[in-house]
C-alpha positions in Angstrom: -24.3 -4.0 29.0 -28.0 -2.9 27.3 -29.9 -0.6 29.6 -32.5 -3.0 28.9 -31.3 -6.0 30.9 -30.6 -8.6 27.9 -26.9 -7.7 27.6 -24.0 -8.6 29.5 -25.1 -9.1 33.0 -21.6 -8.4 34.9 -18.6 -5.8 34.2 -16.5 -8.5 33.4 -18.9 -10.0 30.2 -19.7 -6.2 29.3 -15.4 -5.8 28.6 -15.3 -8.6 27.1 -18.8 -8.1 25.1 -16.8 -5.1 23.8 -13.7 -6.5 23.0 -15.5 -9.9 21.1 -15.1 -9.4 17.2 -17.7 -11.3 14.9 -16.2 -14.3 13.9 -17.0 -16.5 11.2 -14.7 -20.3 10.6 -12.2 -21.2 13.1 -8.9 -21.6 13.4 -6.5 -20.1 11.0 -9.5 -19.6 8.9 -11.3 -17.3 10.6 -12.6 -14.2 9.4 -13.4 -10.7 11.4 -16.6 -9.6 9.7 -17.0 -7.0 11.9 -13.3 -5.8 11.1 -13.8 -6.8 7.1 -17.2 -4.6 7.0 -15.7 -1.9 8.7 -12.6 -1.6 7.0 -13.8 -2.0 3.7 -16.7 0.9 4.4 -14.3 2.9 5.4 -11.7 2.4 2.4 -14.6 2.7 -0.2 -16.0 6.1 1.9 -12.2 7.3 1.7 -12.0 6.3 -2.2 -15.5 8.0 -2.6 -14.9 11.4 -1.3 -11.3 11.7 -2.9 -13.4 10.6 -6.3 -16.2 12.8 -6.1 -13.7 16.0 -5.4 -11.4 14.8 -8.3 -14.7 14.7 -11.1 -15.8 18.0 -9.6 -11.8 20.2 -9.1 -12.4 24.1 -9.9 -9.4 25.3 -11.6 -10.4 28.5 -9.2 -9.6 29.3 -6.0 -10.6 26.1 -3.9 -13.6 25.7 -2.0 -15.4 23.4 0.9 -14.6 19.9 0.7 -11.9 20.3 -2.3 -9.7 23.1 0.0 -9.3 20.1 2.4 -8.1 17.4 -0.1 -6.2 19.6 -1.3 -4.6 20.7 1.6 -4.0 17.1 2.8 -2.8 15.8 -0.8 -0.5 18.6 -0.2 0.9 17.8 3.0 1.4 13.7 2.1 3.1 14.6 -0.5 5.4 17.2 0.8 6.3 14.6 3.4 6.8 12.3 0.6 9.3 14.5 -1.2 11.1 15.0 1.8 11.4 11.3 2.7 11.4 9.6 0.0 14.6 9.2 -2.2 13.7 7.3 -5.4 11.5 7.3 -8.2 7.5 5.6 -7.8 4.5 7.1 -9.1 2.9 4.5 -6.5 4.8 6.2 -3.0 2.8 8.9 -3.0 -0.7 7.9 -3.9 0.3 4.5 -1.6 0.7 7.0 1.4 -2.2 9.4 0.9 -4.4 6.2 1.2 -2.3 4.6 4.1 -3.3 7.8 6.2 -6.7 8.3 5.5 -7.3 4.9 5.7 -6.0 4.3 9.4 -7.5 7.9 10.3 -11.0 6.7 9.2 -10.3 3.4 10.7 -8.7 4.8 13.8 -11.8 7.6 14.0 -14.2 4.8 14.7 -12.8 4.9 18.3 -14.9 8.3 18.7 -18.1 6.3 17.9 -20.0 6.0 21.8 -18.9 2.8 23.1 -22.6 1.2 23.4 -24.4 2.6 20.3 -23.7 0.7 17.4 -23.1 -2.7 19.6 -26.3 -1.9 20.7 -28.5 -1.1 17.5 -25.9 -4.2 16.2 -27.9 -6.6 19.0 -31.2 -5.1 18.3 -31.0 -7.3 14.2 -29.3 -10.0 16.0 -25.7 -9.0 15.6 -24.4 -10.9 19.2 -20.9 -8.5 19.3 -19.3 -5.7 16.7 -16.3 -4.5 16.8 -16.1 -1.2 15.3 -12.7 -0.3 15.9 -10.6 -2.5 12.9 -7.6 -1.0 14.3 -8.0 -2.5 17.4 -8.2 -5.6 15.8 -4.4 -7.5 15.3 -5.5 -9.1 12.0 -5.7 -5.7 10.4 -3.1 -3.6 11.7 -0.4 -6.9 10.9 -2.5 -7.1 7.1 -1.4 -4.1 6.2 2.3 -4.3 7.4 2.6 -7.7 5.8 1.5 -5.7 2.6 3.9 -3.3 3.6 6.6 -5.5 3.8 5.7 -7.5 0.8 6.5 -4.3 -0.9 10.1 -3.6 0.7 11.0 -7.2 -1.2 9.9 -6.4 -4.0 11.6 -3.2 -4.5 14.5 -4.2 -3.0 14.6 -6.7 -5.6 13.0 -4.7 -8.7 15.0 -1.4 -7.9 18.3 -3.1 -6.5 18.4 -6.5 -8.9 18.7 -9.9 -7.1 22.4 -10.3 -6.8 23.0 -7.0 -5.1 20.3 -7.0 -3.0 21.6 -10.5 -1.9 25.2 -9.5 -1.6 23.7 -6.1 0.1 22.0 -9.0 2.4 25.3 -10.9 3.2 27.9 -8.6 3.6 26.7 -5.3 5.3 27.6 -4.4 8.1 30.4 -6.4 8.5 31.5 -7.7 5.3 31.6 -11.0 3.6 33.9 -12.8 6.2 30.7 -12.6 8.6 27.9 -13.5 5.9 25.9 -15.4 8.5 25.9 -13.0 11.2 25.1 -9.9 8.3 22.2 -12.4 7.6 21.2 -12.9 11.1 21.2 -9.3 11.6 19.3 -8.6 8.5 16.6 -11.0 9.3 16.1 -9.4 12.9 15.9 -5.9 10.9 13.5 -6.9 8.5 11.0 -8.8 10.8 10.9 -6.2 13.4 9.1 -3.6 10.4 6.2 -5.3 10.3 6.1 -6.1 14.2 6.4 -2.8 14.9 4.3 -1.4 12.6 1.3 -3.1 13.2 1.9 -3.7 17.3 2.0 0.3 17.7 -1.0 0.9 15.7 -2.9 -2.0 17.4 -1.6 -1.1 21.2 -2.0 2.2 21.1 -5.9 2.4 19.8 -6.5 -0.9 21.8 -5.7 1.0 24.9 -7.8 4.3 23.8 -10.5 2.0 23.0 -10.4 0.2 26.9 -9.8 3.8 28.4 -13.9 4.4 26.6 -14.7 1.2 27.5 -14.2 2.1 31.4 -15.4 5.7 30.9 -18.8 3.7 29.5 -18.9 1.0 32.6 -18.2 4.8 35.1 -21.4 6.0 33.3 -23.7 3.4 33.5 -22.9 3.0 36.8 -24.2 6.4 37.6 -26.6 6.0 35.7 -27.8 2.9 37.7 -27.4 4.9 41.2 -29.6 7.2 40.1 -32.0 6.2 38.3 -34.4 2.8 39.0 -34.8 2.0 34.7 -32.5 4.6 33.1 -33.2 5.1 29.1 -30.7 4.1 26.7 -30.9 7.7 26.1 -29.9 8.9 29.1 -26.8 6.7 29.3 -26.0 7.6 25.9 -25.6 11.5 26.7 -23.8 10.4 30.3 -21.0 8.4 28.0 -20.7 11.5 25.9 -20.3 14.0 28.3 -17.6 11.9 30.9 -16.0 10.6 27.2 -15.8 14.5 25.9 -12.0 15.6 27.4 -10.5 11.8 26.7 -12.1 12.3 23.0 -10.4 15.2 22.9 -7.2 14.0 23.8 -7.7 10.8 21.4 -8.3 12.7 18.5 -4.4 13.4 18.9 -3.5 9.9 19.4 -5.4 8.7 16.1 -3.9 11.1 13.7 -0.4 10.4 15.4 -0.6 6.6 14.9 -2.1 7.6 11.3 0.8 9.5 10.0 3.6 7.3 12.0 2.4 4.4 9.7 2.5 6.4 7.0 5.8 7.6 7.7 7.6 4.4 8.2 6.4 3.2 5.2 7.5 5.9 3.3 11.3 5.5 5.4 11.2 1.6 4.4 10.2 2.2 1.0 12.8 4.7 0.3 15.5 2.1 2.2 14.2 -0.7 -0.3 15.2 2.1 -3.0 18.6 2.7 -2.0 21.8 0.9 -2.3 24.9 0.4 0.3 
């Protein structure tokens, strides 16, 4: 809904405005641009900062800017050490950027709801997402990746026969191959599901909890005044959006480290043998 009148007209077309990605092909070829530009920003701001730190490290007594990459380089991989049961140089440096990543990605859901739509419409962008976490295509991309990587440890780390026989006989031994299979199958495809439905449902809903907060705020807005600025709504979405930001910032670095977390508990499963 623009506070000048050429956006959606109804609060039905203003939630869906909102929850419209930029799409590009069709069908099982379509592409998210506004989920690809977002997520790729964000990944190449993460890759920047932790860059720039790295050429720059004091040998001293940390400062600014390194103290806190420090600090969280420290924490990912003391919850590495503690998880994670085999040998990878790629774990660690695989979950430091899984957490940033969805934080950065996740953060976005702090942006007002209306402002970068709206400066999006005024070059002729007709929806943004900004969100890519509320997006399904990302959130399942990177548990696919995931997964791809449980294989192939499993298979590098184990060897193919007894991963295979690891496959068929556990939990209930070779008489019941097929069930142990059954079972395994459920296991493994329910990793991936889970991982990327809890990220996606869990910033989806934070992102339709602004969304209303937004519609609440422009509709006071409208009450009282006849032709109220863009900036006027913009200051009324911040202050009723404050104590649910807040709150959300909670929800965004939970949902961050959970993925992080399972894959570091999946990856250290791939690693280990019956």
């Amino acid at each position: 809904m623009s506070a000048q009148g050429h956006g959606p007209a109804t609060v039905t077309d203003y939630i869906v405005h909102h929850l419209t990605n930029l799409k590009v092909g069709e069908g099982f070829w379509t592409l998210h641009l506004d989920t690809l530009f977002f997520s790729i920003v964000l990944g190449g701001l993460f890759a920047w900062v932790f860059y720039s730190v790295a050429k720059r490290v004091d040998s001293g007594v940390p400062r600014g800017l390194q103290s806190f990459v420090e600090l969280l380089v420290d924490f990912v991989d003391t919850q590495v050490r503690e998880t994670f049961h085999g040998k990878s140089e790629l774990i660690a440096p695989l979950a430091l950027t899984i957490f940033c990543w969805v934080f950065l990605m996740n953060f976005m859901d702090l942006m007002p709801v209306d402002l970068l739509p709206e400066l999006a419409m005024g070059i002729g962008v007709p929806y943004l997402k900004v969100v890519p976490s509320t997006d399904p295509n990302a959130t399942f991309a990177m548990s696919l990746t995931v997964f791809a990587l449980i294989f192939y440890y499993s298979f590098k780390i184990k060897g193919t026969g007894p991963f295979l026989k690891e496959v068929f006989t556990v939990p209930f031994g070779p008489m019941l191959a097929p069930v142990n299979l059954i079972f395994r199958l459920i296991e493994e495809i329910a990793k991936p599901i889970s991982l990327a439905l809890r990220l996606f449902g869990n910033l989806y809903a934070g992102e339709l909890i602004f969304i209303l907060i937004a519609l609440f705020s422009l509709g006071q807005a409208m009450d009282t005044l006849l032709d109220p600025a863009p900036f006027t709504i913009f200051v009324a979405q911040v202050i009723l959006g404050l104590m649910w930001a807040i709150f959300h910032i909670l929800i965004i670095t939970l949902q961050a480290f959970i993925f992080m977390m399972l894959t570091i508990v999946y990856l250290s499963m791939a690693h280990e043998a019956h």
